[in-house]
N, CA, C and O atoms as a printed pandas DataFrame, in Angstrom:
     atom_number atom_name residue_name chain_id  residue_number  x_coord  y_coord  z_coord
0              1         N          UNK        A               1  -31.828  -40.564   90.767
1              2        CA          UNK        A               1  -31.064  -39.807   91.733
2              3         C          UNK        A               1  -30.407  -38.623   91.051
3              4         O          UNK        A               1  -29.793  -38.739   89.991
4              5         N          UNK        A               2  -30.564  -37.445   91.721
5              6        CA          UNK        A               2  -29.497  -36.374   91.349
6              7         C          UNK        A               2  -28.116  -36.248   91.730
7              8         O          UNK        A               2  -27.523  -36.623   92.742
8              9         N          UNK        A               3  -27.635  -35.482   90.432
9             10        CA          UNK        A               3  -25.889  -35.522   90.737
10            11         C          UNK        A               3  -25.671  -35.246   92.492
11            12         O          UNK        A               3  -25.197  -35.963   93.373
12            13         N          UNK        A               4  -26.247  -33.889   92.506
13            14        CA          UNK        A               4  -26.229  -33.616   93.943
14            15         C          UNK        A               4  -26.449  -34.637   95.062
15            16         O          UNK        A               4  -26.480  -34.088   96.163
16            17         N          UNK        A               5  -26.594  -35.827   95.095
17            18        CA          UNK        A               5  -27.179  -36.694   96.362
18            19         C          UNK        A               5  -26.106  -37.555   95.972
19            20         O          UNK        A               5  -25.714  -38.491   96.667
20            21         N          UNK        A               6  -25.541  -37.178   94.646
21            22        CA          UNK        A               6  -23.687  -38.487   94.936
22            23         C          UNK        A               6  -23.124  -38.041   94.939
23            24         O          UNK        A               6  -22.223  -38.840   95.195
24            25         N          UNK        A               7  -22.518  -36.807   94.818
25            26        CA          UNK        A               7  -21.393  -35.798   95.141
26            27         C          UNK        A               7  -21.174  -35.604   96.504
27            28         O          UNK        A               7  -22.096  -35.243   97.236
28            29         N          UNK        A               8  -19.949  -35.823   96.955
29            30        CA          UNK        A               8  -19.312  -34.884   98.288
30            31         C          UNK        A               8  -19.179  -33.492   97.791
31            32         O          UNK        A               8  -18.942  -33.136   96.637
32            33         N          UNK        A               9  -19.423  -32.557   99.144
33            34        CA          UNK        A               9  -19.903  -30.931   99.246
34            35         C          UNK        A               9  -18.429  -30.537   98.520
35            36         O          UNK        A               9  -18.494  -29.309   98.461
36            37         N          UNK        A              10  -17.262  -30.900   97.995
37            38        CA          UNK        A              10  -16.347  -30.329   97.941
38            39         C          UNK        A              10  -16.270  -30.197   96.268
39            40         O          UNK        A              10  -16.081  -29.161   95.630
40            41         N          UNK        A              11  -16.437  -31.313   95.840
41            42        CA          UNK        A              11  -17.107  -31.307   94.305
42            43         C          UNK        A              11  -18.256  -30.717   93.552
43            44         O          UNK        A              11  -18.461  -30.610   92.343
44            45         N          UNK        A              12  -18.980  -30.350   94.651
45            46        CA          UNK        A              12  -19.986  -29.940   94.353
46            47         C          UNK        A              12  -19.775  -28.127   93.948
47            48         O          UNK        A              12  -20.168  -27.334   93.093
48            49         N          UNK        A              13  -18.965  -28.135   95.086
49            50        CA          UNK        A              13  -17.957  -26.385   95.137
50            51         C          UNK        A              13  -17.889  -25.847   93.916
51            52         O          UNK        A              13  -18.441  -24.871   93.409
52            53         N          UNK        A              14  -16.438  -27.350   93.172
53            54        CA          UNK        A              14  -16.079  -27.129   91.685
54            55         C          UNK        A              14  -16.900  -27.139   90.749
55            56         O          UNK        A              14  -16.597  -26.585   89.692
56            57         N          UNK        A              15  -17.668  -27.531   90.847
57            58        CA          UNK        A              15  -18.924  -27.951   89.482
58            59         C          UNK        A              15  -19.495  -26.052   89.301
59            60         O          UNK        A              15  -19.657  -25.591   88.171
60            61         N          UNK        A              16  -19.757  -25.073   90.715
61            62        CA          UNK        A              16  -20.381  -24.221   90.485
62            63         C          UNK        A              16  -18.947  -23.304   89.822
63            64         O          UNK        A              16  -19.156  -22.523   88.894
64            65         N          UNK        A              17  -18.063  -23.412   90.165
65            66        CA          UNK        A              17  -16.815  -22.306   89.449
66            67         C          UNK        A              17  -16.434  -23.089   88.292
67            68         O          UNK        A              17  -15.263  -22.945   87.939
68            69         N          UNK        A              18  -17.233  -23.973   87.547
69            70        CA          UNK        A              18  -17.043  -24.266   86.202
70            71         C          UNK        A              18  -16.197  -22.983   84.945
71            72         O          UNK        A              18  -15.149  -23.066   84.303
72            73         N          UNK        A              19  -17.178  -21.968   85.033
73            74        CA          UNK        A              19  -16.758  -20.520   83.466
74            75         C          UNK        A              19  -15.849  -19.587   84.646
75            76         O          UNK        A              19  -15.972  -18.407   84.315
76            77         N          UNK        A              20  -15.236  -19.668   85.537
77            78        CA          UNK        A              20  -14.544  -19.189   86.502
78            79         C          UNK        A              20  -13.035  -19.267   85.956
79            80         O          UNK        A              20  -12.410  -18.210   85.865
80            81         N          UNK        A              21  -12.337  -20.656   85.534
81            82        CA          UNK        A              21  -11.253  -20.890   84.888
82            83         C          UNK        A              21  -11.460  -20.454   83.606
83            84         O          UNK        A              21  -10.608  -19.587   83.413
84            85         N          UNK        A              22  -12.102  -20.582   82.673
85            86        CA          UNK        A              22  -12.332  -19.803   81.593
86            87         C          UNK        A              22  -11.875  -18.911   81.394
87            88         O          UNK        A              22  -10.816  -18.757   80.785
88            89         N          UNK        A              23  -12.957  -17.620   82.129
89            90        CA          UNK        A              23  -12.512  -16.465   82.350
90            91         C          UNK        A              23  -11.013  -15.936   82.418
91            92         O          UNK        A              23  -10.339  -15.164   81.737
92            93         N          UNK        A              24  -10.723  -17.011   84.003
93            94        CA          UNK        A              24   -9.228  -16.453   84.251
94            95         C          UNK        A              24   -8.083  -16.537   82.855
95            96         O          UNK        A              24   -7.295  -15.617   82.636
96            97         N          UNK        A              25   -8.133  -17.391   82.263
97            98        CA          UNK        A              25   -7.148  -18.222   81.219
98            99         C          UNK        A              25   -7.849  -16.789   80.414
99           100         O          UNK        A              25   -7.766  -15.712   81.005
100          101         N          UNK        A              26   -8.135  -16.818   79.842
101          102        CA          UNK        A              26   -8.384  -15.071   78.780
102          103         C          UNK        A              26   -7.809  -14.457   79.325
103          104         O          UNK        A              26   -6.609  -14.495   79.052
104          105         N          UNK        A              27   -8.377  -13.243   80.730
105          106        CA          UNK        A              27   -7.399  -12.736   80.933
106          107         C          UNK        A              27   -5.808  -12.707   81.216
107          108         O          UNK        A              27   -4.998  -11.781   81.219
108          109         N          UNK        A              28   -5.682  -14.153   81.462
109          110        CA          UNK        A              28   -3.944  -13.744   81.474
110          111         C          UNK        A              28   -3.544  -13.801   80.449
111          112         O          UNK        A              28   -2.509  -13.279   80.034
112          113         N          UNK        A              29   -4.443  -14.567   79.764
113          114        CA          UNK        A              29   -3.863  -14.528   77.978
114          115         C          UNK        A              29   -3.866  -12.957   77.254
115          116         O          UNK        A              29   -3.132  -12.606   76.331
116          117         N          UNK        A              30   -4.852  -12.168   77.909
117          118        CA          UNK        A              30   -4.565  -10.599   77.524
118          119         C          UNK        A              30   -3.869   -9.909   77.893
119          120         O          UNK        A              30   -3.291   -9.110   77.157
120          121         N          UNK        A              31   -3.652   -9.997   79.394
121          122        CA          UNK        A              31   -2.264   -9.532   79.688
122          123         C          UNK        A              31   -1.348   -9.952   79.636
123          124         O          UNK        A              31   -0.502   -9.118   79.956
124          125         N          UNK        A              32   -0.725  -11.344   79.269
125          126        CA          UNK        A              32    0.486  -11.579   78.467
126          127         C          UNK        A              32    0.853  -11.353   76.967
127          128         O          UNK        A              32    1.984  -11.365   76.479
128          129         N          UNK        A              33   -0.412  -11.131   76.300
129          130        CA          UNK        A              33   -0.573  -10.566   74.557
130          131         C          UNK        A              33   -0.379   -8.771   74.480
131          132         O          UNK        A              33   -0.188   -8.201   73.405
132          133         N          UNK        A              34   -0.475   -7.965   75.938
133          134        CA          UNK        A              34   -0.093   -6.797   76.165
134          135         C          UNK        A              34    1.010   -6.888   76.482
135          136         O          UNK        A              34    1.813   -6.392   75.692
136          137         N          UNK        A              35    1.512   -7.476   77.619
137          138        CA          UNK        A              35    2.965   -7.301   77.964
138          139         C          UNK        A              35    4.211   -7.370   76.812
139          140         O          UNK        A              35    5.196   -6.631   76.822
140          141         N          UNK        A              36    3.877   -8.646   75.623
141          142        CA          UNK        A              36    3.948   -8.970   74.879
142          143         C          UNK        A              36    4.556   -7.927   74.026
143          144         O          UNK        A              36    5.761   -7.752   73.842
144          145         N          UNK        A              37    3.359   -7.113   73.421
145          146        CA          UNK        A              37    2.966   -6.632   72.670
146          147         C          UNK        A              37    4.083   -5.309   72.766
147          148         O          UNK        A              37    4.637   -4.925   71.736
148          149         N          UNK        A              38    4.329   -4.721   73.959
149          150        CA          UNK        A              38    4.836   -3.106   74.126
150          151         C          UNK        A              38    6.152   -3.971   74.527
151          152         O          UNK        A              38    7.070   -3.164   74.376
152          153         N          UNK        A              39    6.686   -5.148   74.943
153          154        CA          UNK        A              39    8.021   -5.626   74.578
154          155         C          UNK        A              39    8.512   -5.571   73.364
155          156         O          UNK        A              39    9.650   -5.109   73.281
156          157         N          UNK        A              40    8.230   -5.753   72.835
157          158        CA          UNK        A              40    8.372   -5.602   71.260
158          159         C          UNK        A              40    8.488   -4.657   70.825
159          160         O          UNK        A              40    9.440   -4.313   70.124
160          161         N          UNK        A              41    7.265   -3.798   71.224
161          162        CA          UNK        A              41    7.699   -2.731   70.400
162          163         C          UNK        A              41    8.560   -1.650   70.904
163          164         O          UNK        A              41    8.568   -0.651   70.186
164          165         N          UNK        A              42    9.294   -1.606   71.974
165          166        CA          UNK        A              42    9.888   -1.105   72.528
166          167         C          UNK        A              42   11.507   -1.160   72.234
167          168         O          UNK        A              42   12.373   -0.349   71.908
168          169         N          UNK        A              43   11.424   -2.770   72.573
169          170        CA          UNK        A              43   13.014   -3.365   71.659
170          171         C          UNK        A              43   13.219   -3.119   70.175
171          172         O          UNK        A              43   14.381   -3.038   69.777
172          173         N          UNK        A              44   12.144   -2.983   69.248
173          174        CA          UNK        A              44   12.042   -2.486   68.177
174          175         C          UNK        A              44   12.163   -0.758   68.162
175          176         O          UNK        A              44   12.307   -0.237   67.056
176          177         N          UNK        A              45   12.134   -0.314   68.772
177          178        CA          UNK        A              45   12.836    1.447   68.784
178          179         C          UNK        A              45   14.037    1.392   69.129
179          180         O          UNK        A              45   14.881    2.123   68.610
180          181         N          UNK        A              46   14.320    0.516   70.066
181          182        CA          UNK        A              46   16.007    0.469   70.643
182          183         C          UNK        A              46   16.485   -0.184   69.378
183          184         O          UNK        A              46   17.612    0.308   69.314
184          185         N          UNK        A              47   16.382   -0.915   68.398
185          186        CA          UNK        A              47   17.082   -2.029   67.970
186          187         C          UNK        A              47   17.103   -1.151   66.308
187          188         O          UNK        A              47   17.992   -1.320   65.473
188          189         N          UNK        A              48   15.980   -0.286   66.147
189          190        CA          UNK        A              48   16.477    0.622   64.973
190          191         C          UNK        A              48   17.270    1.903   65.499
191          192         O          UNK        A              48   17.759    2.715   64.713
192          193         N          UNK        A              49   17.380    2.051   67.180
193          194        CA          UNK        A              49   18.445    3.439   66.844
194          195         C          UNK        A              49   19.288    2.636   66.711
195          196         O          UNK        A              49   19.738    2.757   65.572
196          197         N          UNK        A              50   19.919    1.628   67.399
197          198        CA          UNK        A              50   21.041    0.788   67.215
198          199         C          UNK        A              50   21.988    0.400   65.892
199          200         O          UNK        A              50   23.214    0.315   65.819
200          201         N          UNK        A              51   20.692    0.147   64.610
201          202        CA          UNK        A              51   21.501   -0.531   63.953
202          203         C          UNK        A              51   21.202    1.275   62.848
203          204         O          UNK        A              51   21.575    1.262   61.675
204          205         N          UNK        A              52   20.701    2.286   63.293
205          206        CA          UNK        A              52   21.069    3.605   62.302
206          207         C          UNK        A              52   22.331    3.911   62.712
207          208         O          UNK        A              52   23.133    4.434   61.939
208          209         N          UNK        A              53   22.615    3.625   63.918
209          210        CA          UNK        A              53   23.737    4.172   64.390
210          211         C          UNK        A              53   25.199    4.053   63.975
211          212         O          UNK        A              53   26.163    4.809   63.859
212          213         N          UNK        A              54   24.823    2.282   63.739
213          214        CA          UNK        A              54   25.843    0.993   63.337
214          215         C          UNK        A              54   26.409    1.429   61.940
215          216         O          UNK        A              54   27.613    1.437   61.683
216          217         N          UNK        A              55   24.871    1.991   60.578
217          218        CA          UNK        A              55   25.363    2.135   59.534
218          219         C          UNK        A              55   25.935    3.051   59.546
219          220         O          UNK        A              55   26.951    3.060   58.851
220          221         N          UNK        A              56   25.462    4.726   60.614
221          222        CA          UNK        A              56   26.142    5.360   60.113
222          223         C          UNK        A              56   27.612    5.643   60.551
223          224         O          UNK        A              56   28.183    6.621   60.069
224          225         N          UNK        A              57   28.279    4.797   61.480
225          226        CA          UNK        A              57   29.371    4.709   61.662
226          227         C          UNK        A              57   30.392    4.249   60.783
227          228         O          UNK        A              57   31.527    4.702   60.638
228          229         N          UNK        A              58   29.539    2.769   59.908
229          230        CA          UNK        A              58   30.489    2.287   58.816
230          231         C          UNK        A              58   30.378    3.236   57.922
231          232         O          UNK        A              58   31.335    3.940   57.599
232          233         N          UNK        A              59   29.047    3.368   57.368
233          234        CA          UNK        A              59   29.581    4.457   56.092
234          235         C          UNK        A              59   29.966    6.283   56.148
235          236         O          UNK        A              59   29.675    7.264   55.463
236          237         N          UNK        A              60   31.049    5.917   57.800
237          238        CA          UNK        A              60   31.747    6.902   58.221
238          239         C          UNK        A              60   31.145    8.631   57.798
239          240         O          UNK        A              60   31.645    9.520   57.109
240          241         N          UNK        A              61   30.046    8.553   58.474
241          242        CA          UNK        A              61   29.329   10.048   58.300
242          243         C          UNK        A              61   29.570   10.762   59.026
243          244         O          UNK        A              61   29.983   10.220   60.051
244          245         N          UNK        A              62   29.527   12.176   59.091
245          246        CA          UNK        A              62   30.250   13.017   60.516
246          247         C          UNK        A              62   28.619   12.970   61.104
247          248         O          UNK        A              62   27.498   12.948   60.597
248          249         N          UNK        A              63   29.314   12.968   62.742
249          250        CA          UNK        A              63   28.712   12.784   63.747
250          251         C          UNK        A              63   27.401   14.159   63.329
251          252         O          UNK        A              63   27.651   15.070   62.540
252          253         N          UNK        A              64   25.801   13.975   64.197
253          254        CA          UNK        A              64   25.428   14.859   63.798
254          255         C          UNK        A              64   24.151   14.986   62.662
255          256         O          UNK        A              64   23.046   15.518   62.773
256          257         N          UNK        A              65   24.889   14.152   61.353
257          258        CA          UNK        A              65   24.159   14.658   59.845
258          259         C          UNK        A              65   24.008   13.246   59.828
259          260         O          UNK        A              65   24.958   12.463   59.815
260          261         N          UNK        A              66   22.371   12.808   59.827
261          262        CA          UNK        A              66   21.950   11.362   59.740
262          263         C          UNK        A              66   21.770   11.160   58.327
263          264         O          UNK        A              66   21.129   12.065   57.793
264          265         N          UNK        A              67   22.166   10.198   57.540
265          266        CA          UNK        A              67   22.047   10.325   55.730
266          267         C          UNK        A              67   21.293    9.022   55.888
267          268         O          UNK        A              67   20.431    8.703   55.070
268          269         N          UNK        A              68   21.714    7.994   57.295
269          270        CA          UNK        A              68   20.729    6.212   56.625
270          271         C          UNK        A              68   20.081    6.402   57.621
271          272         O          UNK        A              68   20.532    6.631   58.743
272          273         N          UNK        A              69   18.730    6.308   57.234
273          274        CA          UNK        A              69   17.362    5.874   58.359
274          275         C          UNK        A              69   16.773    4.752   57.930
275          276         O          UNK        A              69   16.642    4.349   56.774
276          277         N          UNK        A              70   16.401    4.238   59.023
277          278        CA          UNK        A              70   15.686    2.980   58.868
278          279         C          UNK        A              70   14.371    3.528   59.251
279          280         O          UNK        A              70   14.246    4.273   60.222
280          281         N          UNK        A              71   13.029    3.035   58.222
281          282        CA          UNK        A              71   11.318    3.204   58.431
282          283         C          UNK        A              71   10.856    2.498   58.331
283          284         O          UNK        A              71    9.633    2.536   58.464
């Protein structure tokens, strides 16, 4: 006997969208490894003006003339 003649039509559905979930699971995995990706690096531009800012306040520089950079 074939699978097909013991399966109900509804199982039979799932068996054909087998590489269907596959697929999907990658792509969200790429667009959460993008979203990801420009979070980061975004908070990482905010988070070095932040802390150039921080030093150059303590080591009291006039406003203006940047002497500590962070690269």
């Amino acid at each position: 006997m074939k699978l097909r003649n013991l399966l109900p039509g509804k199982f039979l559905k799932k068996l054909r969208q087998r590489g269907q979930a596959i697929i999907e699971f990658v792509l969200l995995l790429a667009v959460m490894s993008l979203i990801t990706y420009f979070f980061v690096l975004f908070m990482n531009r905010n988070l070095k003006r932040y802390w150039e800012y921080s030093a150059n306040l303590i080591v009291n520089d006039k406003p203006g003339e940047k002497t500590v950079t962070i690269d």
